[in-house]
C-alpha positions as CSV (number, residue, x, y, z in Angstrom):
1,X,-17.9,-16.6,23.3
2,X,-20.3,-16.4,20.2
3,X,-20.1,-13.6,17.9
4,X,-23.2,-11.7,18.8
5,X,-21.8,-11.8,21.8
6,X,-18.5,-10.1,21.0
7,X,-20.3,-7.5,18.8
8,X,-21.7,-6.5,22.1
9,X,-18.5,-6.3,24.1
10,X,-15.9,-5.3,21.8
11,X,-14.3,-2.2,22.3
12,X,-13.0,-0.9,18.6
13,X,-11.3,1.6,17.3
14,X,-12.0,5.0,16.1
15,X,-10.9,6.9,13.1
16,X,-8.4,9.2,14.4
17,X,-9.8,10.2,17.4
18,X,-9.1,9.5,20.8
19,X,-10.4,5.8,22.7
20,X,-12.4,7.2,25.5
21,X,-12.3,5.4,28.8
22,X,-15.5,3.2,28.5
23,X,-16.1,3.2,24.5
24,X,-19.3,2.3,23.3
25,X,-19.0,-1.2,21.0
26,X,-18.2,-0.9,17.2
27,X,-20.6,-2.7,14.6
28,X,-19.1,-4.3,12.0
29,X,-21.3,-1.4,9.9
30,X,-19.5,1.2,11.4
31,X,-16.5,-0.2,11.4
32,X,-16.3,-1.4,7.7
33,X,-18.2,1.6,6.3
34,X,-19.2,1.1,2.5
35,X,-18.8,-3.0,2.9
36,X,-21.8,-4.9,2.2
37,X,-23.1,-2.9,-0.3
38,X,-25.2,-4.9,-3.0
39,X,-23.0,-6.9,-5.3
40,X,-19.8,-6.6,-3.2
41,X,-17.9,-9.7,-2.0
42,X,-18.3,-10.0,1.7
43,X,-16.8,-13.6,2.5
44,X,-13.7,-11.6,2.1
45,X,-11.6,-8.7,1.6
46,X,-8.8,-6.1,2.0
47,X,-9.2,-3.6,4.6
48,X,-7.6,0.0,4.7
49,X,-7.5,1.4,8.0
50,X,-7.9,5.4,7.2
51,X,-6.2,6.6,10.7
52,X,-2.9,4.9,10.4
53,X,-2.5,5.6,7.0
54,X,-3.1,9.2,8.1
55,X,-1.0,8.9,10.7
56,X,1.6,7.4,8.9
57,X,1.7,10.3,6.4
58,X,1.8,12.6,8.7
59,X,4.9,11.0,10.3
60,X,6.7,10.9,6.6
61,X,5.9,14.9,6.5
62,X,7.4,15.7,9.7
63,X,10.6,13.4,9.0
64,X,10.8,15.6,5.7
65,X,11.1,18.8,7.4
66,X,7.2,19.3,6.1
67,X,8.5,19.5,2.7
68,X,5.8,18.9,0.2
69,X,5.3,15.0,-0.3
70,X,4.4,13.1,-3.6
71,X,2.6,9.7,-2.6
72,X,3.7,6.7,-4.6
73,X,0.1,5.2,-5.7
74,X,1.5,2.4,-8.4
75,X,0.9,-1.1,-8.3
76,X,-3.0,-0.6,-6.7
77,X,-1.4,1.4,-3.6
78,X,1.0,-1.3,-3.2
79,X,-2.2,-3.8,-2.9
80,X,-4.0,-1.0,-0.6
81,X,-6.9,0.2,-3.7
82,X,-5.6,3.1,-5.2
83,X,-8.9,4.9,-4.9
84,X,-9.2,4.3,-1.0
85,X,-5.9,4.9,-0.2
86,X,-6.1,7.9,-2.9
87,X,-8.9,9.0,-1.1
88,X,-7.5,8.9,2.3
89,X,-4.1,10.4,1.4
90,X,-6.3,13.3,-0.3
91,X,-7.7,14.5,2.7
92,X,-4.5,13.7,5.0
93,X,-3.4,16.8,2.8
94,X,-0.9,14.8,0.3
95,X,0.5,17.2,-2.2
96,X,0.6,15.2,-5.2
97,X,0.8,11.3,-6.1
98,X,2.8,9.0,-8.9
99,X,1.7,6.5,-10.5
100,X,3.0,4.3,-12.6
101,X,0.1,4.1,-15.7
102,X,-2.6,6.3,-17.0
103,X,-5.0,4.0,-16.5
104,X,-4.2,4.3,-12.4
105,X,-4.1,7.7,-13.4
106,X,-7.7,8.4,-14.9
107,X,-8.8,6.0,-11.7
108,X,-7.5,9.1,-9.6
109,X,-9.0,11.5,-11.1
110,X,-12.3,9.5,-11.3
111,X,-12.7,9.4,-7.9
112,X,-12.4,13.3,-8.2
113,X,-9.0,13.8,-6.5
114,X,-7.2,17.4,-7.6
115,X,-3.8,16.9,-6.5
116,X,-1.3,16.6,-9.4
117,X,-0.7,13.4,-10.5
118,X,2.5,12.0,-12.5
119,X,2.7,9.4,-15.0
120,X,6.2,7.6,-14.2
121,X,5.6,5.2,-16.9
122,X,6.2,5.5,-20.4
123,X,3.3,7.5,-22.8
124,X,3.0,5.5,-25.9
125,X,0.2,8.0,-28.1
126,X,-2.8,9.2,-26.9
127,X,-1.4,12.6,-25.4
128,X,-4.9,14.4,-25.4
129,X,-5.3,11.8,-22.6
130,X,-2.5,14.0,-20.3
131,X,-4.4,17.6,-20.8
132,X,-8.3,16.3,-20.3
133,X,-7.1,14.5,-17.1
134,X,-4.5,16.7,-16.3
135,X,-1.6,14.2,-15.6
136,X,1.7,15.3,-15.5
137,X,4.3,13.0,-17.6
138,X,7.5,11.5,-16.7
139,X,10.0,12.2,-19.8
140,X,13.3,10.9,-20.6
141,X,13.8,11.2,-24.8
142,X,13.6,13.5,-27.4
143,X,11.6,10.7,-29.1
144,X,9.2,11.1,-26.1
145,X,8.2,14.8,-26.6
146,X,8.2,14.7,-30.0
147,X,4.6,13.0,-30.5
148,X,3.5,14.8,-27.8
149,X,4.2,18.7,-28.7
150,X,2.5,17.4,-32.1
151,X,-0.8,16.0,-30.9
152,X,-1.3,19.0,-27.8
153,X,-0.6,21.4,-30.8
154,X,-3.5,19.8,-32.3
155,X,-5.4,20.1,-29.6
156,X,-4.4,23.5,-28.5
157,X,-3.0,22.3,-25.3
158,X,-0.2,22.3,-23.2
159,X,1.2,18.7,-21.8
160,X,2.7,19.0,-18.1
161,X,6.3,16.8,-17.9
162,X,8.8,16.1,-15.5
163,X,12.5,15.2,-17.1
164,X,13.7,11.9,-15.0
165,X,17.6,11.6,-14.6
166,X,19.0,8.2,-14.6
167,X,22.2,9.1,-12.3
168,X,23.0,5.5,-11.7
169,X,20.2,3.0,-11.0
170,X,20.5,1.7,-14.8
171,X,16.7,1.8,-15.1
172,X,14.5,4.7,-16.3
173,X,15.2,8.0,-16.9
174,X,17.9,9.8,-19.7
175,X,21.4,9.1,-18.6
176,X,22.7,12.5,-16.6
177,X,25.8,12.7,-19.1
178,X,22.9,13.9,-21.4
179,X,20.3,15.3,-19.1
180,X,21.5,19.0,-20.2
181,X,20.7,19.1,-23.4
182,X,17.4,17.4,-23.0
183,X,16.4,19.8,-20.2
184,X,17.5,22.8,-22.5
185,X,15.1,21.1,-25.3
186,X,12.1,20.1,-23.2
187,X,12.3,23.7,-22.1
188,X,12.1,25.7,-25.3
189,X,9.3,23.3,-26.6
190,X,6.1,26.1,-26.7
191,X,3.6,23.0,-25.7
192,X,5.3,21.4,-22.8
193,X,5.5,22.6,-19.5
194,X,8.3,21.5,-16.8
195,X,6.8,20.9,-13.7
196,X,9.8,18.8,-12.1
197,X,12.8,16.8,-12.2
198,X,13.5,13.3,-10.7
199,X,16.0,10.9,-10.0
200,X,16.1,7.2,-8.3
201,X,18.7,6.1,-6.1
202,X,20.1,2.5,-5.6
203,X,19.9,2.5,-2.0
204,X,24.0,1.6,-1.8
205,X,24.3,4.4,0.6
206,X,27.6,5.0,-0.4
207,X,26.5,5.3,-4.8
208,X,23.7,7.5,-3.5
209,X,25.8,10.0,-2.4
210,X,27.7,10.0,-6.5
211,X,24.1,10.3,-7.4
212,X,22.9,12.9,-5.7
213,X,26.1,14.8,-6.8
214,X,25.3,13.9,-10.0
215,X,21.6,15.3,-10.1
216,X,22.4,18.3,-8.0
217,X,24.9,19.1,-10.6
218,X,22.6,18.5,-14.1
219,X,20.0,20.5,-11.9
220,X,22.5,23.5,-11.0
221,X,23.5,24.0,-14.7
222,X,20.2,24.4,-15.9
223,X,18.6,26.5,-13.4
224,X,21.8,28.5,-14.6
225,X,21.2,28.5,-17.8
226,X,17.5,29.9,-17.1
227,X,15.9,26.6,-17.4
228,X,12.3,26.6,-14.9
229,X,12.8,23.1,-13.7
230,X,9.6,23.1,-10.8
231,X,10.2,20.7,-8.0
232,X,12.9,18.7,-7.7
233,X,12.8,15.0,-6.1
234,X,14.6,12.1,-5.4
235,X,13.9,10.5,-2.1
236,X,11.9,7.3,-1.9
237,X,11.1,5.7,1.2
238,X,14.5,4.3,2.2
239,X,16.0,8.2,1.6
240,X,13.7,9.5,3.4
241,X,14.5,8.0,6.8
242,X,18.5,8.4,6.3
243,X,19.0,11.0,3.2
244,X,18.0,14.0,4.6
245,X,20.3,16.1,2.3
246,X,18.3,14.1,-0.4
247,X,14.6,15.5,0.2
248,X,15.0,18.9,-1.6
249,X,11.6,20.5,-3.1
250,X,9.8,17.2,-2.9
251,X,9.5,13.6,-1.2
252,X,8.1,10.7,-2.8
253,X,7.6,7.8,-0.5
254,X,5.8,4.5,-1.2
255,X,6.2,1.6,1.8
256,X,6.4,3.9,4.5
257,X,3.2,5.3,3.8
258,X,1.5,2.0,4.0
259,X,3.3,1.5,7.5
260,X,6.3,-0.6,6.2
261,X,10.0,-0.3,6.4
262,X,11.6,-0.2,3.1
263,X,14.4,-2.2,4.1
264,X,15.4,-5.2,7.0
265,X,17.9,-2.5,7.3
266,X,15.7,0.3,7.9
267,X,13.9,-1.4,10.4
268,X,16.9,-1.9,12.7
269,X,17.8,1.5,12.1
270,X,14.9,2.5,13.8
271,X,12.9,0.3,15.6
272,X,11.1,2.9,17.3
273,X,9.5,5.2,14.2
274,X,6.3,4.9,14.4
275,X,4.6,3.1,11.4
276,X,1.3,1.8,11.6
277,X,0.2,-1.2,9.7
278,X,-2.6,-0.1,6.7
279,X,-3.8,-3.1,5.4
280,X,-5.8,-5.9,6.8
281,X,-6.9,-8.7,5.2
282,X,-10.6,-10.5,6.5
283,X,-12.6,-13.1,5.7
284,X,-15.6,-14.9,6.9
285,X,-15.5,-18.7,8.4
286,X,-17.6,-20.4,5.8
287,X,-17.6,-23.8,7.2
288,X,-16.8,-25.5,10.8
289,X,-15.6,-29.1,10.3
290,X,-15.3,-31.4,13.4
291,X,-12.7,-34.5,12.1
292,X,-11.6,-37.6,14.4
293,X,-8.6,-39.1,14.4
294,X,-7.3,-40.7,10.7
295,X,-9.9,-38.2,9.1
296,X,-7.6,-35.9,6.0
297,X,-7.7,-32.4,4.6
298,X,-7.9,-31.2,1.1
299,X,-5.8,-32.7,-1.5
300,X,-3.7,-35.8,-1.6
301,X,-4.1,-36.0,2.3
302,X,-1.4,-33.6,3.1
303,X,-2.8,-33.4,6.5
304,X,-4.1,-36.4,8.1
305,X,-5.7,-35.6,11.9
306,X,-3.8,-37.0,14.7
307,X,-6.4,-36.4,17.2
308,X,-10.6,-35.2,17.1
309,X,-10.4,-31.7,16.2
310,X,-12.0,-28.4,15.0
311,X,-11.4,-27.4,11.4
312,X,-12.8,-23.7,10.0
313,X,-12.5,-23.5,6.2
314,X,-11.8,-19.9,5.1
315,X,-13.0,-18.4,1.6
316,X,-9.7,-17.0,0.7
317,X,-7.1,-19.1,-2.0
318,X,-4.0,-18.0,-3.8
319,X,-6.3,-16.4,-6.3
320,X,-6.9,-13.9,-3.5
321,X,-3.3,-13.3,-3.6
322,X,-2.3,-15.0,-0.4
323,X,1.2,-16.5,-0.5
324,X,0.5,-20.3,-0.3
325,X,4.2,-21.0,0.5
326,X,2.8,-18.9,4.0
327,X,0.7,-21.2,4.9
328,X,3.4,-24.2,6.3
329,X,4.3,-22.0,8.9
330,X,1.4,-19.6,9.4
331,X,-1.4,-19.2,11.4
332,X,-4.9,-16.3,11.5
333,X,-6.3,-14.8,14.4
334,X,-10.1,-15.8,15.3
335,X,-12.1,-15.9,18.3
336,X,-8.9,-14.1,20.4
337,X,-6.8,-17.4,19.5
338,X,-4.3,-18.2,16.6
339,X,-5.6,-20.6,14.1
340,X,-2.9,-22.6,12.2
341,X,-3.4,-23.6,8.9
342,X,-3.7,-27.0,8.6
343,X,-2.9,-28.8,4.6
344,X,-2.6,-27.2,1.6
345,X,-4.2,-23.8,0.4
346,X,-6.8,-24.3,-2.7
347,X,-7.4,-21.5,-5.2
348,X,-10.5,-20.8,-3.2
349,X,-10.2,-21.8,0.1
350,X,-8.1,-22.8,3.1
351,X,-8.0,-24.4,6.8
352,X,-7.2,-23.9,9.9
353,X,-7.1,-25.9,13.2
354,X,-9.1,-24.1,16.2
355,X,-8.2,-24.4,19.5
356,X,-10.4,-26.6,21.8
357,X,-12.0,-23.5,23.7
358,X,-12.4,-21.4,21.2
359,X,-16.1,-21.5,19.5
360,X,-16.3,-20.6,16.0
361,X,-19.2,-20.5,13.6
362,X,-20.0,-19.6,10.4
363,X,-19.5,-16.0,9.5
364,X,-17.4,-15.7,12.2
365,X,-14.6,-12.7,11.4
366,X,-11.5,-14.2,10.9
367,X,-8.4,-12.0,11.0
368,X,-5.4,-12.7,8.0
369,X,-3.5,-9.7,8.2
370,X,-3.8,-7.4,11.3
371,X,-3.3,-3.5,11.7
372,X,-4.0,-3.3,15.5
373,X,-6.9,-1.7,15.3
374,X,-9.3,-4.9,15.1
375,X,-12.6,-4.0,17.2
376,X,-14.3,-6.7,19.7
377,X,-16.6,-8.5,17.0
378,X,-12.8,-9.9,15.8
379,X,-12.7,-11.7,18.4
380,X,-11.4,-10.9,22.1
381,X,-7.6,-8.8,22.8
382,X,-5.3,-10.6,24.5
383,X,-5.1,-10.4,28.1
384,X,-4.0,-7.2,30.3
385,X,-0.3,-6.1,29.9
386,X,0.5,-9.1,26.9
387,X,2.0,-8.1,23.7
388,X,-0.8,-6.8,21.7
389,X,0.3,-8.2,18.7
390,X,0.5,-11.3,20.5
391,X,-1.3,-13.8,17.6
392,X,-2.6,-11.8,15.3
393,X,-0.4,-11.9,11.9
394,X,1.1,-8.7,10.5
395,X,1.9,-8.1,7.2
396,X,5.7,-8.5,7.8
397,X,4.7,-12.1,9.3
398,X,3.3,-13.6,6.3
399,X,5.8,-12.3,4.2
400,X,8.7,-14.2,6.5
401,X,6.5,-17.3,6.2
402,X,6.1,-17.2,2.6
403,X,10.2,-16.2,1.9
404,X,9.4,-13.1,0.0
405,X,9.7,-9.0,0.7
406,X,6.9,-7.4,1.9
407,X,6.6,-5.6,-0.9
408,X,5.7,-8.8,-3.0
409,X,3.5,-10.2,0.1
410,X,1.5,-6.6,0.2
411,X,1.0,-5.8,-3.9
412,X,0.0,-9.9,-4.3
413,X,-3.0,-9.2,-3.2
414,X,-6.0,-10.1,-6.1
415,X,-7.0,-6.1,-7.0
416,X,-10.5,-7.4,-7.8
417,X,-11.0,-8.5,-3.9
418,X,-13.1,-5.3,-2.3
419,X,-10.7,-2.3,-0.8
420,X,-12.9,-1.4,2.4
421,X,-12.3,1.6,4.2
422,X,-12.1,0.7,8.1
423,X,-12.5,2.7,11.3
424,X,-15.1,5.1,10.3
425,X,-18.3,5.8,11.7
426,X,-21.4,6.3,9.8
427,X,-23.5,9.0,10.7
């Protein structure tokens, strides 16, 4: 079926509403929203599917007893565009967000989101920076604060902090031997302002319980002493789903927003939870080769066709961030088949094998990383009562082909390819 064709047929999927029972087809405007604007890349990109990212948060709040919940943002959104997922998370209703730099910071607030926002990296100058944008600063030294009471004194200002206990993980954060007296000093500086305290577990479920202990206890004896310590928080992701004692006045999750398990462990825990997948990655055939027999691909002949066949070359390399280690083992979805690669991936490009009767042309959509909620012009679902996953690659996949977490596979991603907001309708 030719892609004008599919665009006519395809189902889709809405933003976070419900399919009705003979939907009208999607366009790929509709469908991609702000894509194709003048200047923008559009042989390939990231996509961010707003409803399962909404519904994904909304799943994290209820799991937290609808404790407030501080999105983790770093890294780009973990690949996702900090902006669009920003965005999304904004209206979902998210509380706060933490990054882990004031550039990603300033980004945030550029794209005029209000929630508070903490800096979990280090400050190094430039504290006038904190009160025009008001970020909120993760603090763990006396050397920290020092510089900053000075330069918000010059400025007539008041910095926001949050102290971050290191109960364990050996990382950041003042060690919780000495957390006291720094909690009693960031709280009698005139300039600063506590708005929260932090710790990060090791995920060794057992050590996790020492270090809750640990912060409960440094937390205790300075509320005792008088000491306004704001929210408390300590439960990432993986605390979330099986530290419920650990989610006190605040969860932060990252991977689970994004509709991934934090752990192999996590997942087996509980199959059944719920995630969506957030991010898709696209791209747009940009040639259709036919080879015979004997005829190679890319360099050094790595592939040599046994037998005439169909090759589509994609526009997306390992400067796009794709794994290239994934592509011995993995395979796209296009035209409602799967597409193995085929030879090695370029900078710039890759190949893939098409199937006999499947008919692909340029510009054809071709689907890298699936969320599920691919509409018609994709290419055709699979047949009544299949596995809809059936062929099309999930984040998860790619990672397994390429040996690495998901984390790696998902923040690899090139941050200069366009984050698109998927699944809403224009007006």
């Amino acid at each position: 079926m030719r892609r004008r064709d599919l665009i006519r047929s395809g189902a889709g999927a809405l933003l976070g509403g419900a399919v009705a029972a003979a939907p009208r087809p999607v366009s790929a405007t509709q469908f991609f929203g702000r894509g194709g604007e003048p200047g923008r890349r559009s042989d390939a990109w990231v996509g961010v599917d707003a409803a399962n990212l909404t519904s994904n948060f909304n799943l994290v709040k209820e799991r937290a007893g609808g404790r407030p919940v501080m999105a983790v943002v770093k890294a780009d959104a973990y690949g996702h565009g900090i902006t669009t997922a920003g965005q999304v998370l904004s209206r979902a209703g998210v509380d706060a967000f933490m990054v882990s730099n004031t550039q990603e910071a300033v980004a945030l607030r550029r794209a005029e989101l209000t929630q508070p926002i903490l800096n979990f990296g280090p400050m190094f100058g430039g504290a006038s920076l904190l009160i025009e944008h008001d970020i909120e600063q993760m603090v763990d030294s006396r050397e920290a604060i020092s510089g900053m009471v000075a330069e918000a004194a010059q400025n007539r200002g008041t910095i926001k902090v949050q102290v971050h206990i290191d109960t364990g993980l050996g990382r950041m954060g003042i060690p919780w031997q000495e957390a006291s007296e720094l909690l009693e000093y960031v709280g009698s500086r005139a300039r600063l302002q506590i708005m929260g305290v932090s710790t990060a577990f090791t995920e060794d479920p057992e050590y996790d319980a020492v270090q809750l202990q640990r912060f409960n206890e440094v937390c205790d004896a300075a509320m005792a002493a008088g000491i306004e310590l704001g929210r408390r928080h300590a439960a990432s992701s993986a605390a979330v789903l099986s530290m419920p004692d650990a989610h006190l006045d605040m969860v932060r999750p990252g991977i689970l927003l994004y509709g991934q398990y934090p752990s192999a462990g996590a997942r087996e825990a509980e199959p059944e939870l719920g995630l969506k997948p957030v991010l898709g990655l696209r791209a747009r055939v940009a040639q259709v080769k036919r080879l015979e027999p004997g005829d190679s691909v890319g360099y050094h002949r790595v592939y040599v066709a046994p037998e005439a066949e169909t090759i589509a070359v994609l526009p997306i390399g390992y400067s796009d961030g794709y794994p290239p280690e994934a592509v011995a083992r993995g395979h796209v979805w296009m035209g409602g088949a799967r597409c193995p690669f085929v030879g090695e991936m370029s900078a710039n490009h890759c190949m893939v094998r098409v199937p006999a009767d499947v008919s692909v042309s340029p510009g054809d959509f071709a689907v890298m990383v699936a969320t599920g909620n691919e509409p018609g012009f994709f290419g055709p679902p699979p047949a009544e009562g299949t596995d809809r996953w059936l062929g099309r690659p999930t984040a998860d996949m790619v990672a397994e082909w390429a040996g690495v977490s998901v984390y790696r596979a998902l923040i690899g991603f090139n941050p200069e390819m366009p984050r698109v907001m998927e699944g809403a309708r224009r007006r």
